[in-house]
N, C-alpha and C positions, 0 to 999 in steps of 0.2 A: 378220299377219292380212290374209284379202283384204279390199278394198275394197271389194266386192259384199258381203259379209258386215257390216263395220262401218257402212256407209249401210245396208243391211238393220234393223239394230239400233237405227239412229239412227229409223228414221222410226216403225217400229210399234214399239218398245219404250215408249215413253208419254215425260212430260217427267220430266227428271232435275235438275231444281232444284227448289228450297224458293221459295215464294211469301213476296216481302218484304212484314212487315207494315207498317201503315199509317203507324206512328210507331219510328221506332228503341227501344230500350231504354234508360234514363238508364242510364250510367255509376255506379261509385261516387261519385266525388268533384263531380257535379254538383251547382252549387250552385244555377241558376238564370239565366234570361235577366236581361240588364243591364239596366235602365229608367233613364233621365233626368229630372232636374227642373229647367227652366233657371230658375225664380222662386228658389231656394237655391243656385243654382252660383255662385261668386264667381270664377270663371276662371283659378285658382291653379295649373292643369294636372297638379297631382300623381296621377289619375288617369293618362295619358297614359302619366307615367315607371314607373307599377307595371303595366300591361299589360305582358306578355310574352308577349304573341301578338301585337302590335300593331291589336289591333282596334280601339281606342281610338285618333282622329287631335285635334290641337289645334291651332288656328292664331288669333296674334293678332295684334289689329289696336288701333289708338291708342282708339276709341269701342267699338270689339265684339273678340268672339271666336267664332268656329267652332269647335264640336262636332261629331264623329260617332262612330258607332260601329256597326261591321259585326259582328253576331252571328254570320255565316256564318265567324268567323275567330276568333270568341271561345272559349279553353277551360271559359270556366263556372268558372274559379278563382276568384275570390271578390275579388283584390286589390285592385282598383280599387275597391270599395266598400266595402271595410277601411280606406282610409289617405282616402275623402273626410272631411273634415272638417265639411264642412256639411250633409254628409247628401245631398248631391243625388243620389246614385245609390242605386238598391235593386236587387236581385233576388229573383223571384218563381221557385215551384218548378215551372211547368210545363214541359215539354217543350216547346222550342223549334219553332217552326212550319217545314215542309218547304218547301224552295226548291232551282231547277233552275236560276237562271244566278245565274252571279258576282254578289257585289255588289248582290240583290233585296232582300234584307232591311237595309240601309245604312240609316242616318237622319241628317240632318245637322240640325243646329240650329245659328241665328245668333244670338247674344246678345249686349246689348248691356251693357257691364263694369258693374259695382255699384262706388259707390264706396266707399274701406274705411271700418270704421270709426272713428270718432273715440277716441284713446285718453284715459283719465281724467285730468285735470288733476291732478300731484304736489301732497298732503296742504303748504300752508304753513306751516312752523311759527311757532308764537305769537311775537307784540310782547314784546318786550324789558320794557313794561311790566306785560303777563298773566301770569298764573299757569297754567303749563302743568298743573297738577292741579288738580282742583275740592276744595271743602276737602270733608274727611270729613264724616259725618251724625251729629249728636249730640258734638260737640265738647266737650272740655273745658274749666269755665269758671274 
C-alpha cells in the first residue's frame, strides 16, 4: 500500500475506535470494593495471608498495627472477608472508582492492638463435702 494512500485514509476516514465508557463493566465474579473497620479489627492478619493479589499489607508493631489496602490491585475475590473473623471487612457492590496513577486509591490505617479477651475461668468442681446433684422434686418419703 502506498503511504500517500494509507495517511490519505487515516486522516479523512473519520476515527476508528470505540469511545471508552465512563465506568468499565463488573466482571462476573465481582464481588465488591474491600472496606475496613478498625473499631472490630483485632490485628490477627488472617486477611493479609488470604489475599492473593497482595492488596492487603499488614505490619506490626508491640502497641499498634498498620493496615492497608490498595483496591487498585485488588481482584474483588471475596477472601479476605470470608475468613475475617471479627467482621472488620465488608464489601459493597459498587463499581470501584477510576484512578490514573499507581497506588491513588491506597488507604492505610494505624491501629492500635485491642487487648484479647479474657478466657472463662474452668467450671470447679464441687467440695468433697457437697452433693454434686441437687435432690430430686417430690421425693420419696
Amino acid at each position: 500500500m502506498n503511504i500517500l494512500t494509507m495517511l490519505w485514509k487515516n486522516l479523512w476516514g473519520g476515527s476508528q475506535t470505540l469511545v471508552f465508557p465512563a465506568r468499565p463493566a463488573e466482571g462476573k465474579g465481582f464481588r465488591g470494593q474491600v472496606h475496613f473497620n478498625p473499631e472490630q479489627c483485632t490485628g490477627c492478619a488472617i486477611c493479609k495471608f488470604r489475599c492473593t493479589s497482595r492488596a492487603i499489607e499488614f505490619k506490626g508493631g508491640k502497641g499498634e498495627f498498620t493496615w492497608s489496602y490498595d483496591p487498585g490491585q485488588c481482584t474483588f475475590c471475596g477472601r479476605c472477608v470470608e475468613g475475617c473473623k471479627t467482621h472488620a471487612l465488608s464489601q459493597d457492590a459498587e463499581c470501584p472508582p477510576l484512578y490514573l496513577t499507581i497506588h491513588e486509591l491506597k488507604n492505610v490505617y494505624t491501629v492500635a492492638r485491642k487487648a484479647p479477651a479474657p478466657r472463662p475461668a474452668p467450671a470447679a468442681p464441687p467440695a468433697a463435702g457437697e452433693n454434686a446433684e441437687p435432690p430430686a422434686a417430690g421425693g420419696a418419703q
